[in-house]
N, C-alpha and C positions, 0 to 999 in steps of 0.2 A: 504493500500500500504506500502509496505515496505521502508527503508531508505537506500538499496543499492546502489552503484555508478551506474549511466546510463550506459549499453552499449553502445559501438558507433553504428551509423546506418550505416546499409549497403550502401556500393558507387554504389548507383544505375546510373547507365549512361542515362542523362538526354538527351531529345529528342527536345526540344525546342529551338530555337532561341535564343541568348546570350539576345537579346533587348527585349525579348518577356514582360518582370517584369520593365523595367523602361524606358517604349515608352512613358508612361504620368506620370510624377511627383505628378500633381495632382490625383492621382488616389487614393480611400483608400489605406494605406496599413497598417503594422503594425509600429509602432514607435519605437521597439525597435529590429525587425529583417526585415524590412522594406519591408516583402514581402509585393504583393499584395492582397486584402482581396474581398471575393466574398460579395455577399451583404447576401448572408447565416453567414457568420463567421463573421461580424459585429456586429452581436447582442449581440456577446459573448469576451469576451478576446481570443486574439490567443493564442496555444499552442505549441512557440518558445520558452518559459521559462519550461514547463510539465505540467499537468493536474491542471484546476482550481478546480477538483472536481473528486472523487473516481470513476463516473461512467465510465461505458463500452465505453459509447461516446468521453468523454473528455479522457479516457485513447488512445483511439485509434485514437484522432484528437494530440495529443500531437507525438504522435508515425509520426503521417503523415509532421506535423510540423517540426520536428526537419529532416526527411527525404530528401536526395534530388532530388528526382524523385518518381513515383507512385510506387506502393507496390503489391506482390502479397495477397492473402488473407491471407494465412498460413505466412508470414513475420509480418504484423499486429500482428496475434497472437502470432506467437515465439517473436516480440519483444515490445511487450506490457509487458512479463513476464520478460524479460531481462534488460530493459530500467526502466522499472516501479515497479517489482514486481507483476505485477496483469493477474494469468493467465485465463484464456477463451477460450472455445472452439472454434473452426473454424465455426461451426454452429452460435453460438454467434458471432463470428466476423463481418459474413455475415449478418446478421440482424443488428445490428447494423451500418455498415457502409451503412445503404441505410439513416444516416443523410443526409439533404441535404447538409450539408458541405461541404461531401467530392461528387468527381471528379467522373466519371467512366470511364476507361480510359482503356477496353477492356477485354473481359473475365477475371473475376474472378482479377481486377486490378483496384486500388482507387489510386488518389490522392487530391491531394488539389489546386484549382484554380493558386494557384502561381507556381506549378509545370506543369501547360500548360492546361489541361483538361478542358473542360467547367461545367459549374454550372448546374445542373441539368436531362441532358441527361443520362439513363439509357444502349443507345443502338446506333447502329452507324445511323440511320434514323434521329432521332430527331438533334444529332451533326449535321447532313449534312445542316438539315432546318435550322439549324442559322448560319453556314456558309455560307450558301446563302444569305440569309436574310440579313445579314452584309456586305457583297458583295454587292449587291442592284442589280446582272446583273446575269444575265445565266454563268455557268462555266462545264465545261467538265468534266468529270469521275477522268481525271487523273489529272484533278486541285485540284478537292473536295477531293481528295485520299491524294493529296499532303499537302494540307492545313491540316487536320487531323492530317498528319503524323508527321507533323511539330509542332502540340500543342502536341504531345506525346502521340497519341492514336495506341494503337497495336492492328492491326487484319489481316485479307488477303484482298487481292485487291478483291477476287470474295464475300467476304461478306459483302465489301459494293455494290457494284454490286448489289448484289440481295437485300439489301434493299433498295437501291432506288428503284430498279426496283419494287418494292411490295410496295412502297410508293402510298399513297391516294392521299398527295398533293403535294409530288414532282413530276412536269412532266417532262415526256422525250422528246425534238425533236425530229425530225429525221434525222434535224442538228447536230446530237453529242450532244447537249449542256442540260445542265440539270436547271430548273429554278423553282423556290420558287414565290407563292404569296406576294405581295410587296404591300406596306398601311397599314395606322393606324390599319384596321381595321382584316390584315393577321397578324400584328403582337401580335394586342390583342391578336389571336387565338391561335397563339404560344405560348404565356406567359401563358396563360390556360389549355394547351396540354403540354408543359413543364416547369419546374419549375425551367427555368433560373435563376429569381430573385422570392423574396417573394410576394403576392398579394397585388397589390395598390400600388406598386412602381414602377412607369412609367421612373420616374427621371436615378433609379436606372439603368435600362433595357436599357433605352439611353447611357446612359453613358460606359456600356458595349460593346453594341453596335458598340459606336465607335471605342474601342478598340478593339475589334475584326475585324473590318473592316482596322483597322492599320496595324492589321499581315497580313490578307486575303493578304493586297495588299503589304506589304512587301515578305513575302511567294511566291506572285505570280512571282512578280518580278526578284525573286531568283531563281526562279524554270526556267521562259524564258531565265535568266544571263548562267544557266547552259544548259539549251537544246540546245542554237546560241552554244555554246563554245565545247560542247561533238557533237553536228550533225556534225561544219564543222570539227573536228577533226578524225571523226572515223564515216564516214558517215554509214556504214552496221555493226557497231558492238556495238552500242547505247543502256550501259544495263539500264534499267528503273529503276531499283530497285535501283541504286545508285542514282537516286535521292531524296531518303529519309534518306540517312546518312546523 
């Protein structure tokens, strides 16, 4: 790596809730940029000071780190060579960023847990099962759409749609309402089917847990403050989509 001056990182417009990084004090985070640390990036020093090591991973968690929002893939690579010196192709970067580290956070777009995204999910199905799952209750389409939207996941409303609806364990009512297996022993299965936290660490998964169940219901919350306030305002002209800004 070379000794150039870092570029700055692009002002990526963050999608998450101001509270979303310091609902729990107690919560790991970093000590000297004080974000929050997934139980992936624990193992390791963060990458808020630059790369602890020349590889393709710590170059591109250092790039995520210093970032304020998720990244497209081709960003990763123009500024891993920009920030760091160290260029790689886009094919490289893609492999690479399926560390569990980083986030996934919508077609061809990573970040890092303190930038909103969860730990482990590849695709918006498995995100939706631990939304629930943290929830602990059945929630609607445009809940689970909304909660997503709000940890900073980009996609269209009909593609999640279609994967719950192609979901094995999420069922559909016929109430509207969409609900996740709930128990010790749904949640083992999720921590096995996805890779929230690392294996053998139950502690870890709780503790997550509950913090995700803090935004669910802060999220939700916000989402009812705004639907009383835009319905009796503009009863037939209620655009949906503004409630993800």
């Amino acid at each position: 790596m070379s000794n150039a001056q870092p570029a700055k990182a692009p002002q990526t417009r963050r999608q998450v809730p101001d509270d979303i990084n310091g609902d729990q004090p107690d919560y790991p985070h970093c000590e000297h940029c004080q974000s929050p640390l997934s139980a992936w990036e624990r193992r390791s020093s963060c990458g808020c000071r630059g790369p602890i090591g020349p590889s393709h991973a710590e170059v591109l968690y250092a790039v995520a780190a210093t970032s304020p929002g998720p990244l497209r893939v081709r960003d990763f690579a123009r500024l891993a060579e920009a920030q760091f010196g160290h260029p790689l192709s886009l094919a490289t970067a893609n492999v690479t960023l399926m560390d569990r580290r980083f986030c996934w956070a919508g077609q061809s777009t990573y970040g890092l847990y303190r930038h909103g995204p969860l730990p482990g999910p590849r695709a918006l199905e498995p995100a939706a099962r631990i939304v629930l799952t943290a929830a602990g209750a059945p929630m609607t389409l445009d809940a689970i759409d909304y909660c997503l939207k709000q940890l900073g996941y980009r996609y269209s409303y009909g593609s999640l749609r279609n994967a719950i609806s192609r979901s094995a364990v999420i069922r559909s009512r016929l109430d509207g309402l969409h609900e996740h297996p709930l128990g010790e022993a749904a949640e083992r299965q999720l921590r096995q089917e996805v890779p929230v936290v690392p294996p053998r660490e139950r502690a870890a998964w709780i503790q997550l847990r509950g913090r995700i169940a803090a935004h669910v219901e802060r999220a939700l919350a916000r989402r009812a403050a705004l639907l009383d306030q835009r319905y009796s305002a503009n009863r037939f002209g209620l655009n949906w989509t503004e409630l993800n800004q």
